[in-house]
C-alpha positions in Angstrom: 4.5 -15.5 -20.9 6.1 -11.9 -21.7 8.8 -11.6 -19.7 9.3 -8.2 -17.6 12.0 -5.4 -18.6 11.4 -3.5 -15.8 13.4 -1.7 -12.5 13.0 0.5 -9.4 15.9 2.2 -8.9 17.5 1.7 -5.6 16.4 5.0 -3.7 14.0 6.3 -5.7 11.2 6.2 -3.7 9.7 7.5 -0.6 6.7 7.7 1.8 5.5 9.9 4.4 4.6 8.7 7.7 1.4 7.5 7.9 -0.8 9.6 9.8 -4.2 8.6 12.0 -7.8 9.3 10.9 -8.7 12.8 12.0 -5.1 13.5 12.8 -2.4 15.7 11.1 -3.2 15.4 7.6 -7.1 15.1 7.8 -7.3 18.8 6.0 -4.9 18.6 2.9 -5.9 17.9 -0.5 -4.3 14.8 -0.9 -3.3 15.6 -4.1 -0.9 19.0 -4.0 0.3 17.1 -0.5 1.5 14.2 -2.7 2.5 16.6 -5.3 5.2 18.4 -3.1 6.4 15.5 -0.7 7.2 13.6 -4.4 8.7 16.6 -5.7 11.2 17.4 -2.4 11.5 13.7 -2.3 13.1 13.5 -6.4 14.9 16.9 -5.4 16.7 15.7 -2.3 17.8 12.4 -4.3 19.0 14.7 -7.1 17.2 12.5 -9.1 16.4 15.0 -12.7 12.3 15.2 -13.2 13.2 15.6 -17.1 13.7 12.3 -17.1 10.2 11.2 -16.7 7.8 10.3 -19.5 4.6 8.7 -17.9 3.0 9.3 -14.7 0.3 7.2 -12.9 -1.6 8.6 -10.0 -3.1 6.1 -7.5 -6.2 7.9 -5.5 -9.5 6.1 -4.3 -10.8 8.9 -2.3 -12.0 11.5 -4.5 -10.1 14.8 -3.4 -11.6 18.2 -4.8 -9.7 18.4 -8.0 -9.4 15.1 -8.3 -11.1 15.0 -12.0 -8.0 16.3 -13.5 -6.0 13.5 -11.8 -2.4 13.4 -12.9 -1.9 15.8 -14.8 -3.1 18.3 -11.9 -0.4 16.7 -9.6 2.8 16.5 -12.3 1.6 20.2 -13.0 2.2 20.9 -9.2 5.4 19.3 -9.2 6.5 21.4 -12.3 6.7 18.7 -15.3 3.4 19.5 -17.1 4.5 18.0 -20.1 4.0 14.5 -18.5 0.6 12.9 -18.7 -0.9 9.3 -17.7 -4.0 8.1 -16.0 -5.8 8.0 -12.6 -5.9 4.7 -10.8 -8.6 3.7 -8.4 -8.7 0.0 -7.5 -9.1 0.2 -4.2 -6.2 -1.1 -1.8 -4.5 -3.0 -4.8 -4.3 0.3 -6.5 -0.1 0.2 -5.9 0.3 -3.0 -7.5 -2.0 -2.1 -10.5 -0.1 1.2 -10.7 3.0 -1.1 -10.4 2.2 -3.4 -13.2 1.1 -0.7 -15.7 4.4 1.3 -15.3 6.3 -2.0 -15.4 4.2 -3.1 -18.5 4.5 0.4 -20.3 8.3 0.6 -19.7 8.8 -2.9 -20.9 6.8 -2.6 -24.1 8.5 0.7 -24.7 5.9 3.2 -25.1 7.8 4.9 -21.5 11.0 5.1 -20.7 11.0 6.5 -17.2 7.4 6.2 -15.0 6.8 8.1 -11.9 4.2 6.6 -9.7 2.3 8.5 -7.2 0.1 7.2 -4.5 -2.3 9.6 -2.7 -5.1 8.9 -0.2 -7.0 10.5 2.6 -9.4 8.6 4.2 -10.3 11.1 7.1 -12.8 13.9 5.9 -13.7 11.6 2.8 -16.1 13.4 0.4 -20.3 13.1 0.5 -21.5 12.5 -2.6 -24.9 13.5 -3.9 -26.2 11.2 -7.0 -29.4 13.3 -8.5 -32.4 10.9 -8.9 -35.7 12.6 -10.1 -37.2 9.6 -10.1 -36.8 9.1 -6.7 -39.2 9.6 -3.7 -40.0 13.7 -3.3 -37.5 13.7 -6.4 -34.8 13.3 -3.7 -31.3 11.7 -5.2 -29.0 9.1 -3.2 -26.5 11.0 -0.9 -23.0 8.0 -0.4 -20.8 9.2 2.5 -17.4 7.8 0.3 -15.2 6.3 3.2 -17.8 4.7 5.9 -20.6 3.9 3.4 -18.3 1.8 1.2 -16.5 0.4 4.2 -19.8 -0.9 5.6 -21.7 -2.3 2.4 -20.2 -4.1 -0.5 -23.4 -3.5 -3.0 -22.4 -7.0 -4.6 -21.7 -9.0 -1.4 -24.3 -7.4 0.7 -21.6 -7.5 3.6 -19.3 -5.0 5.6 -15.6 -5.5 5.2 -16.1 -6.8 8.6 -18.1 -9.5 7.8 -15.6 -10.6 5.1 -12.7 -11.3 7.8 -15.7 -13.0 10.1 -16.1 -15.3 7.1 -13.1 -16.5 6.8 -12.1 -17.1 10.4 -15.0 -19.1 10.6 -14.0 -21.4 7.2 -10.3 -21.6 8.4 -11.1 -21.9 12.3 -9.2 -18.9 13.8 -9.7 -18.1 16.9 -9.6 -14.3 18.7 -6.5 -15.8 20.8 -4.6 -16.4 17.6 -5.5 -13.4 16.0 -4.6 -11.1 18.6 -1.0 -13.3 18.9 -0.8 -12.4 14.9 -1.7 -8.7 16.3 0.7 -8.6 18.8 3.7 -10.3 16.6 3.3 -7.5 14.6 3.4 -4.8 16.8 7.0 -6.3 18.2 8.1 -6.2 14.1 7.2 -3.1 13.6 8.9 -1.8 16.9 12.4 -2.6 15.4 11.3 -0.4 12.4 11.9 1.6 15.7 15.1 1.2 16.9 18.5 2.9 16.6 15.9 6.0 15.9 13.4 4.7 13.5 17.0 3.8 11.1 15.0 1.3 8.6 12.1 3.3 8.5 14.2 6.8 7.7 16.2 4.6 4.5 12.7 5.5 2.7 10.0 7.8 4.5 10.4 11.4 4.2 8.7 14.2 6.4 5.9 16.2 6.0 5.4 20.0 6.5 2.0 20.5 8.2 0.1 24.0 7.2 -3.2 25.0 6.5 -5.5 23.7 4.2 -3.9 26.2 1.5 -0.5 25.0 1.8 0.0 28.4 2.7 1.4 28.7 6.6 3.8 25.8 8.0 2.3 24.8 10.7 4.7 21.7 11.6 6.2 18.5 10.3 5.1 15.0 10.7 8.4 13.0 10.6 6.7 9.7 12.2 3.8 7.7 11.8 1.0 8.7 13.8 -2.2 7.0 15.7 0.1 3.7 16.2 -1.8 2.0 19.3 0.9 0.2 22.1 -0.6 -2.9 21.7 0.2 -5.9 24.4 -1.2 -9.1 25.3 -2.6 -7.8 28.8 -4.7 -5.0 26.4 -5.6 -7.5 23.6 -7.2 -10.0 25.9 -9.6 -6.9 27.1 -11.0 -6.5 23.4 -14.3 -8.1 22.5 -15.2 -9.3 19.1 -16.4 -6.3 17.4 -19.7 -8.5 16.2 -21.9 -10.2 18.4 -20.9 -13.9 18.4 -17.4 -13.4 16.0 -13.9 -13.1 16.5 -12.6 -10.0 15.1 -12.2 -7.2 17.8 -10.7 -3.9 17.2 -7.3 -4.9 17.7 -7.3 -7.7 14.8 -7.9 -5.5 12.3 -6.0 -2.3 11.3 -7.4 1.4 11.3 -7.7 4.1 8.7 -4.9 6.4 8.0 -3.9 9.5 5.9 -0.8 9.4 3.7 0.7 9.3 0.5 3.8 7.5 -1.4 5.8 6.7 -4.5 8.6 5.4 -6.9 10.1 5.8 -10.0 9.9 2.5 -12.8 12.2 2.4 -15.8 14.9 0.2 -17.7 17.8 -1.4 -16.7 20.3 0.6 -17.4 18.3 3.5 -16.3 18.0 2.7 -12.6 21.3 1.5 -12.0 22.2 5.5 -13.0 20.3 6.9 -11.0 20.0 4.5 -7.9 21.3 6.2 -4.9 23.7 2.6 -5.0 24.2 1.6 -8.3 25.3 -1.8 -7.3 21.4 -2.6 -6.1 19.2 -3.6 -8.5 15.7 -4.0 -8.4 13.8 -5.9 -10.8 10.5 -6.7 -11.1 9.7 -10.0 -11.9 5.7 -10.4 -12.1 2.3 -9.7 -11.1 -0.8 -11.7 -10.2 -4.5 -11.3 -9.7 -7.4 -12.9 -8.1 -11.0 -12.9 -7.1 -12.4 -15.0 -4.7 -16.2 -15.7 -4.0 -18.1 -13.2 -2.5 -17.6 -12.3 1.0 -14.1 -13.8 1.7 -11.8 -11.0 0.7 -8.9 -11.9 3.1 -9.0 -15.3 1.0 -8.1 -13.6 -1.9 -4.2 -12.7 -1.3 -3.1 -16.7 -1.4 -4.3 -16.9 -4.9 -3.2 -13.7 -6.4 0.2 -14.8 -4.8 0.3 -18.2 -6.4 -0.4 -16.2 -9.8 2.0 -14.1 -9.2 4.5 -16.8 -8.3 3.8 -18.9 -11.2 4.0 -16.1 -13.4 7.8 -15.8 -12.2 8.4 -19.3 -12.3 9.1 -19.5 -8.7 7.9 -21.8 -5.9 7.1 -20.8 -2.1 10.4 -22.4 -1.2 12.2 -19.9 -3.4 10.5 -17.2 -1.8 13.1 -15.2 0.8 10.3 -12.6 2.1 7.0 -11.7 2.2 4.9 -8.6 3.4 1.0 -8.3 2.9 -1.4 -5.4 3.3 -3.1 -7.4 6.5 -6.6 -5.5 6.7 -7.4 -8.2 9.4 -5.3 -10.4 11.0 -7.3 -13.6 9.1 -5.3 -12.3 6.0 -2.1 -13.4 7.3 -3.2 -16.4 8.7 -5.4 -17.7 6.1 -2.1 -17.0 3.8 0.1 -18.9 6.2 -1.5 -21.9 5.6 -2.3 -21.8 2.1 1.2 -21.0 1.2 3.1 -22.8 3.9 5.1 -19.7 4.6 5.2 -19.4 8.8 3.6 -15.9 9.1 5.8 -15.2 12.5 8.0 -15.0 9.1 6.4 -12.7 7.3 5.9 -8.9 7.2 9.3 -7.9 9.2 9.6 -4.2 10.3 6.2 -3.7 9.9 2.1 -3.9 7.8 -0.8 -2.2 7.4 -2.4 -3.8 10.4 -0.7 -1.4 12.3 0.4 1.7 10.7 -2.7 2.2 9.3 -4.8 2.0 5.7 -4.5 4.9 3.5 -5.9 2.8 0.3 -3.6 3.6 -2.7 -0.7 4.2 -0.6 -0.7 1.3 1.9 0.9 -1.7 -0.9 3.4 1.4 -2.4 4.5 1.1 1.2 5.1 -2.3 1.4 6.4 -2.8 -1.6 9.2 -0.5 -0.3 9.8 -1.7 3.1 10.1 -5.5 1.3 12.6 -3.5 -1.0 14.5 -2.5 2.1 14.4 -5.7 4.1 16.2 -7.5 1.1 18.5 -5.3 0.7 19.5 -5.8 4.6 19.4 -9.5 4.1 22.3 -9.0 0.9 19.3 -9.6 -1.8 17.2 -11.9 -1.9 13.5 -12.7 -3.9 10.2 -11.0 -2.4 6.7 -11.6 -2.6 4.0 -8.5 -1.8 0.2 -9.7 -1.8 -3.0 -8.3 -0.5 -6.7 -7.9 -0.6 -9.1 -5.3 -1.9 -12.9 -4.4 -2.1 -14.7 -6.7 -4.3 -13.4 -9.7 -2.5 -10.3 -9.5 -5.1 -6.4 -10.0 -4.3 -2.9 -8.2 -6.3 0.2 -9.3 -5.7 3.6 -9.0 -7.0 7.4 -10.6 -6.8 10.8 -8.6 -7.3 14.2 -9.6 -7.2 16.7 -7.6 -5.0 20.6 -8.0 -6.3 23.4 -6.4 -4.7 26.8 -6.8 -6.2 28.9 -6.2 -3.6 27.3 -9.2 -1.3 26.7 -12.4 -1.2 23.2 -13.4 -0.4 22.8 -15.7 3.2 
């Protein structure tokens, strides 16, 4: 087992607020959007782009530009002497981003790895596939963001179906996944409090302008398209399929958004973390694939990969947030793991501030960073699901040196 030399330095990273489909960011490129939040985001840290060797772009939405990938975006953010690839692997695109810069850093072919996350699912491209073979010579026209969403070509099944399947194997009811629902609305509400303070240690805002980047418009400072959710309103919901259990309000919606975070050595981070005495080490990855049709199955295993890879048992485990697609995920993980999931995912998921793709683990990756460090340190565990019934996860260690972990 190769053993990780990798960091995040404490502060170096950011997200925007996530934003609701059709809503303030529905007309900007993802891409130069991503380009100058990162960019404002490094500046205001005084963090020094020069620094950075390697850059990795996350995207799964297919922006107009979008061939040139990262070298378009580090070009935009003024350090077009960095190169790297694009990364599309659906919702486990941050942690595959994650392990690459972690890998490349380790192995020493990069010293210093920016990692940017970029994804608009409202306004999602049509694509036209030419086909002269076809009937009247007509091609195959894909509408990217529904057309996927409601047909695995392997599976034969909408995503729907895949959290269906696996309420029905683990028998989970609509009352317990609308208590799930409504747990994490109240976790994500003290994300809230004293002003939104945990959410503004990381997220940064947003000018709005038009689709140039020309006129401001506004500023998004806050997420966007969050729905109050109680247990009077829950109750109302019907499963979405005839004769399921999913309704709208066990699931999560599409979102607009971007993130991202620096990876380098040791001694590295501790420079140029905003506290020097917080270190942030990533300890391992894991992968899995379950059969087809259960994708919210597919976070347990990639967790216990990812777990023995560390050499780490659940016990040892301090905390634990998921990209939660459907309220199954976190349930079905629960009892696979034996980790209480009233426990899991504090300040907040993806079940309810939305699914940009690429973006939506960099996010949680980053809030789990920032509920460690509140706790005085501690060992974290991120896992979730993606398309192709497949699950990433990853576990880092937060140290602070100037507390004792409780």
């Amino acid at each position: 087992m190769t053993t990780l030399q990798a960091f995040i330095p404490y502060g170096i990273y950011w997200s925007t607020p996530f934003a609701k489909w059709q809503g303030s960011l529905a007309n900007l490129n993802a891409l130069p959007l991503a380009a100058n939040v990162g960019k404002q985001a490094l500046q205001s840290k005084n963090f020094d782009m020069a620094q950075i060797d390697l850059g990795i772009l996350g995207l799964t939405n297919p922006q107009k530009g979008s061939f040139y990938g990262l070298p378009y975006v580090t070009g935009l953010m003024g350090i077009d002497s960095v190169a790297g690839p694009t990364i599309q692997q659906a919702c486990a695109t941050s942690v595959r981003a994650l392990q690459m810069a972690a890998q490349e850093v380790s192995c020493g072919t990069a010293d210093c790895a920016l990692l940017v996350m970029a994804d608009r699912q409202s306004n999602g491209p049509v694509v036209y596939y030419p086909d002269p073979s076809g009937t009247g010579g007509y091609g195959i026209t894909e509408h990217w963001v529904p057309d996927n969403m409601g047909h695995d070509p392997y599976a034969k099944n909408p995503m729907l179906q895949t959290g269906e399947n696996v309420a029905a194997r683990y028998g989970i009811s609509t009352q317990e996944q609308h208590e799930l629902k409504l747990h994490r609305y109240n976790q994500y509400t003290a994300a809230l409090a004293d002003d939104r303070a945990f959410q503004k240690r990381y997220m940064v805002d947003v000018a709005l302008t038009d689709s140039k980047f020309r006129k401001q418009t506004g500023t998004l400072q806050a997420d966007e398209g969050i729905f109050p959710t109680t247990a009077e309103g829950l109750a109302k919901l019907k499963p979405v399929k005839e004769g399921g259990t999913v309704t709208f309000g066990g699931q999560t919606h599409p979102a607009d958004g971007n993130a991202g975070a620096i990876v380098t050595s040791r001694a590295r981070a501790k420079a140029v973390a905003t506290n020097p005495g917080i270190e942030i080490e990533i300890l391992s990855f894991g992968m899995a694939r379950v059969e087809k049709g259960y994708m919210p199955m597919a976070p347990s295993p990639a967790a216990l990969n990812a777990m023995k890879a560390a050499n780490l048992s659940i016990g040892q485990i301090d905390a634990i947030k998921t990209h939660n697609p459907f309220a199954v995920n976190d349930i079905a993980l629960s009892r696979d793991l034996g980790f209480a999931w009233d426990k899991m995912n504090n300040y907040g998921s993806s079940i309810i501030w939305g699914h940009p793709q690429a973006p939506t683990g960099m996010r949680a990756i980053i809030e789990l960073i920032e509920e460690l460090v509140l706790r005085g340190g501690g060992v974290g565990l991120f896992t979730g699901c993606a398309a192709g019934d497949s699950g990433y996860a990853t576990v880092i260690r937060v140290t602070d040196s100037k507390t004792t972990r409780r």
